[in-house]
LUMZALO-939412 format. One line per 3 residues: number of its first residue (from 1); their letters; for each residue x, y, z of C-alpha. Coordinates in nm, 3 decimals. Layout:
<atoms>
NUM	A	X,Y,Z; ...
</atoms>
This chain:
<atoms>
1	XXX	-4.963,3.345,-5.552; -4.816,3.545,-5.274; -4.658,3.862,-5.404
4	XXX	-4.285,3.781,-5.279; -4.326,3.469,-5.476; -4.442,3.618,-5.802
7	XXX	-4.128,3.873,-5.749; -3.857,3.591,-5.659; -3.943,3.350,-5.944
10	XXX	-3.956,3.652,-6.165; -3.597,3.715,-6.075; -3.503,3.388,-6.086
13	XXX	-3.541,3.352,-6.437; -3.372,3.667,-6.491; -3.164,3.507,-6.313
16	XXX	-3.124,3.184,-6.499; -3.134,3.310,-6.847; -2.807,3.525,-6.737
19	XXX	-2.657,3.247,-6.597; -2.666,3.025,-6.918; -2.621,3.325,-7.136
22	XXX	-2.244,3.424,-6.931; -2.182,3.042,-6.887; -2.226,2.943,-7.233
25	XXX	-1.997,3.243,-7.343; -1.717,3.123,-7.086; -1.712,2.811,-7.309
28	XXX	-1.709,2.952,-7.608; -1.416,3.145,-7.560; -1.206,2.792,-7.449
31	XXX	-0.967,2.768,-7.711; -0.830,2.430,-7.557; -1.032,2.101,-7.573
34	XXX	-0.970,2.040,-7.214; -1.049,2.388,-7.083; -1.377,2.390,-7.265
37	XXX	-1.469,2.017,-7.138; -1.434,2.185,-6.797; -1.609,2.485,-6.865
40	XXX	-1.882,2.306,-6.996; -1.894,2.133,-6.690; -1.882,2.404,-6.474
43	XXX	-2.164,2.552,-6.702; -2.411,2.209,-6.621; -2.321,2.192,-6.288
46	XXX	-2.390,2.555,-6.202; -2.749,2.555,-6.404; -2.832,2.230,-6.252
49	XXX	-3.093,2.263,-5.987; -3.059,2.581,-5.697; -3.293,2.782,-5.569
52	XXX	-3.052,3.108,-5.619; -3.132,3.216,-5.349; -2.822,3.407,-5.304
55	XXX	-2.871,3.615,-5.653; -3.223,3.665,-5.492; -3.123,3.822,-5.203
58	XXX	-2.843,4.017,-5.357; -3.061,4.144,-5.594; -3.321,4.243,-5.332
61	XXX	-3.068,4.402,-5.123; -3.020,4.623,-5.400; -3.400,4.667,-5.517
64	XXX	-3.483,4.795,-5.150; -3.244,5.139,-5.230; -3.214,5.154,-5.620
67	XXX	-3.405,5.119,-5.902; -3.371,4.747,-6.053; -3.226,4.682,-6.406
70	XXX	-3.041,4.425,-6.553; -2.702,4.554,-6.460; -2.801,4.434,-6.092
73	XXX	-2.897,4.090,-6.273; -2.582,4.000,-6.430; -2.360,4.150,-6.120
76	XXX	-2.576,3.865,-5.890; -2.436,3.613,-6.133; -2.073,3.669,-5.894
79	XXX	-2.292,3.508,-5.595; -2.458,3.233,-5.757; -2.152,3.136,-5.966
82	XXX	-1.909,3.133,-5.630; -2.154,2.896,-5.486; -2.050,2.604,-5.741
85	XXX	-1.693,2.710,-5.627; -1.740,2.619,-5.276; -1.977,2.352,-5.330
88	XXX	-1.678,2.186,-5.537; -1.441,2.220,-5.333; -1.699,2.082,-5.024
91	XXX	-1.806,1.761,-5.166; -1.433,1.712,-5.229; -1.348,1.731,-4.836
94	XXX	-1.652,1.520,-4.740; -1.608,1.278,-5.006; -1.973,1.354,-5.063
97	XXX	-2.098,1.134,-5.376; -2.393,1.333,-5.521; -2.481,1.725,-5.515
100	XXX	-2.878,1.813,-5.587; -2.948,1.476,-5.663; -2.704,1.465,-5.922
103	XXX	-2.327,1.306,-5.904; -2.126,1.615,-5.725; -1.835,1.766,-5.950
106	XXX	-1.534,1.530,-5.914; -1.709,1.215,-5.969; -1.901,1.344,-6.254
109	XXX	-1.528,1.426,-6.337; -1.445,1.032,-6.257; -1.706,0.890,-6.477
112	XXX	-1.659,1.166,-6.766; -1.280,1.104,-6.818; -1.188,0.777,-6.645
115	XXX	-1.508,0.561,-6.707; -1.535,0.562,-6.335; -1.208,0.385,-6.257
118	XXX	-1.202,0.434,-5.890; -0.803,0.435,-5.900; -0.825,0.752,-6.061
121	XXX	-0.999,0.968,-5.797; -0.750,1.151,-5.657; -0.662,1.277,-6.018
124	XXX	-1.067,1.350,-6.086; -1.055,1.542,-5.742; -0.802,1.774,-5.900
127	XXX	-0.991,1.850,-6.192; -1.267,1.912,-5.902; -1.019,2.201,-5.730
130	XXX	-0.910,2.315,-6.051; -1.298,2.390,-6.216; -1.395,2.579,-5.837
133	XXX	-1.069,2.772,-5.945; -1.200,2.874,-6.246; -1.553,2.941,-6.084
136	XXX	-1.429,3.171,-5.879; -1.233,3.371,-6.096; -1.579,3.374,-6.307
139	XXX	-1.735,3.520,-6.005; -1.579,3.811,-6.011; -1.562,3.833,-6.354
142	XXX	-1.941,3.859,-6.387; -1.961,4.161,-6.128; -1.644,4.298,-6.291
145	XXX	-1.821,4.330,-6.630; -2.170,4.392,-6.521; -2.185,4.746,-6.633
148	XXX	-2.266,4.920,-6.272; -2.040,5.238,-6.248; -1.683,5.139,-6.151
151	XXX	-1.619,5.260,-5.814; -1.967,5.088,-5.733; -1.833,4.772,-5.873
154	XXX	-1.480,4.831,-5.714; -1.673,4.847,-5.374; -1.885,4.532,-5.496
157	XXX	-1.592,4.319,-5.529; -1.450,4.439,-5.244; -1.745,4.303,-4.999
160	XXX	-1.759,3.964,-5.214; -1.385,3.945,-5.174; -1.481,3.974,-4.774
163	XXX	-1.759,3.696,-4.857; -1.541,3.470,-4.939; -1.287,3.528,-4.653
166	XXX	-1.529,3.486,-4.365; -1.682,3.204,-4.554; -1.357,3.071,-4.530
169	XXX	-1.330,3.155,-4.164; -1.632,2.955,-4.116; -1.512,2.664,-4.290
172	XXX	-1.153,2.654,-4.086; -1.436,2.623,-3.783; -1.589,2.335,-3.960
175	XXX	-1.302,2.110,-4.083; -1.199,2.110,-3.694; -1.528,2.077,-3.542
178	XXX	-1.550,1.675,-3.590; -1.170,1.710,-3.430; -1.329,1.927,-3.106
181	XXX	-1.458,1.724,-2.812; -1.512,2.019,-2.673; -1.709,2.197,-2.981
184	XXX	-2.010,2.366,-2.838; -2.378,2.559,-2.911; -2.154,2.883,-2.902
187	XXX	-1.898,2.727,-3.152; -2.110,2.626,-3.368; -2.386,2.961,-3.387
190	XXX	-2.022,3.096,-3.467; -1.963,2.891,-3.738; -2.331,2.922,-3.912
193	XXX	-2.248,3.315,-3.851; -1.946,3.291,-4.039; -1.967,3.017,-4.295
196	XXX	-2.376,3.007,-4.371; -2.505,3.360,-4.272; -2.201,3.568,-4.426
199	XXX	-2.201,3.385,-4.743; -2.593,3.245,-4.791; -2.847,3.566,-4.642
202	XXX	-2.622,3.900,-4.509; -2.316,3.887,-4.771; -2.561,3.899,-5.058
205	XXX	-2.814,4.172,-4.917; -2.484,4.396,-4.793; -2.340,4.329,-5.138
208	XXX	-2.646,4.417,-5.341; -2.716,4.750,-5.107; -2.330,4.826,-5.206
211	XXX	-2.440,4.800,-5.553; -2.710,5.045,-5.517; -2.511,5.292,-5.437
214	XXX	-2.691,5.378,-5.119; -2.530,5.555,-4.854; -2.761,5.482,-4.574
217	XXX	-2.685,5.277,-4.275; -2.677,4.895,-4.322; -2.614,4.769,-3.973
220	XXX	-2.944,4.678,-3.918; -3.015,4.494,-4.239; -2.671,4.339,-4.178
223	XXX	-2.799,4.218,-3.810; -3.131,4.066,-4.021; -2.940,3.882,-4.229
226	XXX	-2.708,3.761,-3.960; -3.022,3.598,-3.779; -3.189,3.461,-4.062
229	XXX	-2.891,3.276,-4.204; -2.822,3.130,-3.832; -3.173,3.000,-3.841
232	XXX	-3.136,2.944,-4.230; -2.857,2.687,-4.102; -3.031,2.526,-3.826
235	XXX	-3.342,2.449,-4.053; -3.120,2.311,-4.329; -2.959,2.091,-4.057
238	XXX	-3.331,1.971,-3.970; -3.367,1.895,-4.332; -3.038,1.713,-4.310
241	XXX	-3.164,1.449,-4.078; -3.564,1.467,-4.090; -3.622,1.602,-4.474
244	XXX	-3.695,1.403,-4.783; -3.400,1.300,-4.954; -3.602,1.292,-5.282
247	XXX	-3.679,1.662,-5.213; -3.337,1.747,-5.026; -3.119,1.578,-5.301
250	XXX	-2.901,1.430,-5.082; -2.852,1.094,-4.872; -3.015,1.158,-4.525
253	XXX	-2.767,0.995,-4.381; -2.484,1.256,-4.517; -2.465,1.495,-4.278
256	XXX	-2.411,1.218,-3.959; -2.186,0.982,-4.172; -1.979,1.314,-4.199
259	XXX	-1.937,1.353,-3.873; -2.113,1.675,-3.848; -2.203,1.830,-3.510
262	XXX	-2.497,1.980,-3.562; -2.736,2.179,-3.328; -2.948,1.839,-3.306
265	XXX	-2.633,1.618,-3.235; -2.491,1.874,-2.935; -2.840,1.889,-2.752
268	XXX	-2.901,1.535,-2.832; -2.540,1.469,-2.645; -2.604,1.699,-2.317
271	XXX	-2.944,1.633,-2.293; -2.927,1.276,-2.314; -2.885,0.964,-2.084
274	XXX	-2.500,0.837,-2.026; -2.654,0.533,-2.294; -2.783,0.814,-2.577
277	XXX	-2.545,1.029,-2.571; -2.249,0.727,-2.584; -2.463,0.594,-2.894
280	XXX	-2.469,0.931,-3.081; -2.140,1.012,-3.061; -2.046,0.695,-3.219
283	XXX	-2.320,0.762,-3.475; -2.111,1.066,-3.551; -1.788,0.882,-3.558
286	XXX	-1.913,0.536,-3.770; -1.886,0.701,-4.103; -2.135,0.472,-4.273
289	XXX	-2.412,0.498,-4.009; -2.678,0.180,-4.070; -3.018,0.239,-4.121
292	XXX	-3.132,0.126,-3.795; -2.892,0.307,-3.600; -3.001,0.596,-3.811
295	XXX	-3.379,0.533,-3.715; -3.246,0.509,-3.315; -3.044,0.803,-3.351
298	XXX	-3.372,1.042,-3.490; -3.577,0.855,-3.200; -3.329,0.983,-2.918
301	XXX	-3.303,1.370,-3.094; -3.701,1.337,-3.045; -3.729,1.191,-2.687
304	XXX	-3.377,1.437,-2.603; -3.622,1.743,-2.677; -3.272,1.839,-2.939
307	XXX	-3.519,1.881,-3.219; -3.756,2.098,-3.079; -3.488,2.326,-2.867
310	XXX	-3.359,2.367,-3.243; -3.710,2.451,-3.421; -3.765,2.680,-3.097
313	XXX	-3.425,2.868,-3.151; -3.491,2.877,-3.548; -3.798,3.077,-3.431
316	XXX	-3.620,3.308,-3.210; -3.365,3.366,-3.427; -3.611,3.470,-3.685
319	XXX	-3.821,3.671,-3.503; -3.561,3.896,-3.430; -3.395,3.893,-3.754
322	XXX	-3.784,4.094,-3.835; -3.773,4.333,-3.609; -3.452,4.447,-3.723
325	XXX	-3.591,4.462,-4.085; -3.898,4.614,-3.935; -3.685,4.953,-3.891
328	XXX	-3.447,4.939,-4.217; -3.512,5.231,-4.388; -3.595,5.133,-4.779
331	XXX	-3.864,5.076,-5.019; -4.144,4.916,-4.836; -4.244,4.654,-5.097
334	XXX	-3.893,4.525,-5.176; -3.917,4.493,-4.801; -4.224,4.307,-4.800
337	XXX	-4.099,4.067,-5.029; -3.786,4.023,-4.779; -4.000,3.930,-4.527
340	XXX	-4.156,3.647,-4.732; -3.876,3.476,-4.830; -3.734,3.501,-4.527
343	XXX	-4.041,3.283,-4.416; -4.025,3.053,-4.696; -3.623,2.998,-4.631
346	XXX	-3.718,2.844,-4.303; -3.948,2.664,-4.367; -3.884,2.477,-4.711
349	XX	-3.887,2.134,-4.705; -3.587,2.139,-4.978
</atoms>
């Protein structure tokens, strides 16, 4: 087993048992039935599948300038528990069915309360915004009680507060994108800078540094994680279209019945005849794409050359993102293990 592995799934049940342990007490404390219904379903949902990779990462940002302990544990909990927040509220605006193979929060909500009477979305939908409410207050809850020294913490929550504002940035980007004939490569590296590598690979390794108390210079470990989580995005986009939905635990056909404009879509479009590019874009625009339009549409981001310009960028993206680690100053083996999860990250078939 490589050695980054061995570390990551070490920390990942750390990780995990935390989780549960700060979850589980959440629910206890619900004094009303309905509250602890909801907690308990924010509780399943959160434990439910996840790589957490963001508690990873946070953690490693912090384990490559302080010493780890279990203070660092329970103050990655904020990352990973924010991340059912926006998921939430996400499958909500893409009326997205299932999450990690499992139904995603508001119709789990739909079948739990109303017995799946369809008339009663809307109301199951509020439940939805209501529990990614109470996630996020429990996100900064869990870095708010972790036991770091406070001015650390105070500085903690500060950069998680920033998280979740250029996360929301990204997602303004996003929600008009499918709105934007004019939406281009440049719009959207913007929006995977924003929305995917703020919140998914440099948020968490700034946030754990902050938590170390380090006070050496982060730009360049900031500029690594900016890179990796554009190429993070692209990859997952790849997955979105070419993966294994069994693996992927989601509906292949998600990401184009949402109208997304991915990198594959926008090089599919310019690169493409008058014919291709007319028949993507109303791909895009069907919302309920068949499946032999879908197996047309993957043919014509093959014979476009879209999906290896995007493989090709992933790759330059993430060779750069190294070189920049390449001169962070911190412990070499925490580094190390950086490194390999980075590769792993783009490369997963999940």
């Amino acid at each position: 087993m490589p050695a980054w592995k061995d570390y990551t799934d070490g920390l990942r049940t750390e990780i995990n048992s935390e989780l549960d342990l700060f979850l589980t007490e959440k629910v206890n404390q619900s004094r009303d039935h309905m509250v602890r219904e909801i907690s308990s379903m924010i509780r399943d949902y959160s434990l439910r599948g996840g790589k957490r990779v963001r508690p990873i990462l946070l953690i490693l940002g912090h384990d490559l300038f302080g010493k780890h302990d279990k203070k660092i544990v329970k103050a990655s909990l904020s990352i990973e528990i924010s991340q059912s927040y926006f998921l939430i509220q996400d499958d909500i605006m893409d009326q997205s069915d299932s999450r990690r193979g499992f139904p995603s929060f508001h119709m789990e909500a739909l079948q739990k309360f109303f017995n799946g009477d369809i008339s009663k979305k809307r109301i199951a939908e509020n439940l939805g915004i209501i529990a990614s409410d109470m996630a996020d207050s429990y996100s900064h809850e869990a870095i708010l009680s972790s036991g770091l020294q406070p001015e650390i913490v105070l500085r903690g929550n500060r950069e998680l507060g920033r998280i979740f504002e250029v996360t929301g940035h990204g997602q303004l980007i996003d929600v008009f994108s499918g709105e934007n004939d004019d939406f281009s490569e440049t719009d959207l590296i913007r929006l995977h800078l924003w929305k995917t590598a703020k919140y998914t690979i440099e948020g968490p390794l700034i946030m754990g540094a902050i938590l170390s108390g380090t006070t050496t210079s982060l730009n360049r470990l900031s500029h690594f994680g900016n890179l990796l989580g554009i190429a993070f995005q692209i990859h997952d986009d790849i997955l979105g279209v070419f993966g294994n939905q069994n693996k992927t635990g989601k509906s292949i056909k998600s990401d184009v019945n949402e109208g997304k404009k991915t990198l594959l879509v926008l090089k599919a479009i310019q690169a493409g005849s008058p014919a291709q590019s007319s028949f993507v874009k109303q791909c895009i625009r069907s919302g309920n794409v068949s499946d032999s339009d879908f197996e047309k549409l993957k043919s014509i981001i093959i014979e476009t050359g879209s999906l290896d310009y995007s493989r090709n960028l992933a790759e330059k993206f993430v060779k750069k993102a190294k070189e920049y680690l390449a001169k962070v100053e911190g412990n070499e083996e925490i580094k190390s293990v950086i490194s390999g999860f980075s590769d792993y990250l783009i490369t997963r078939d999940s």
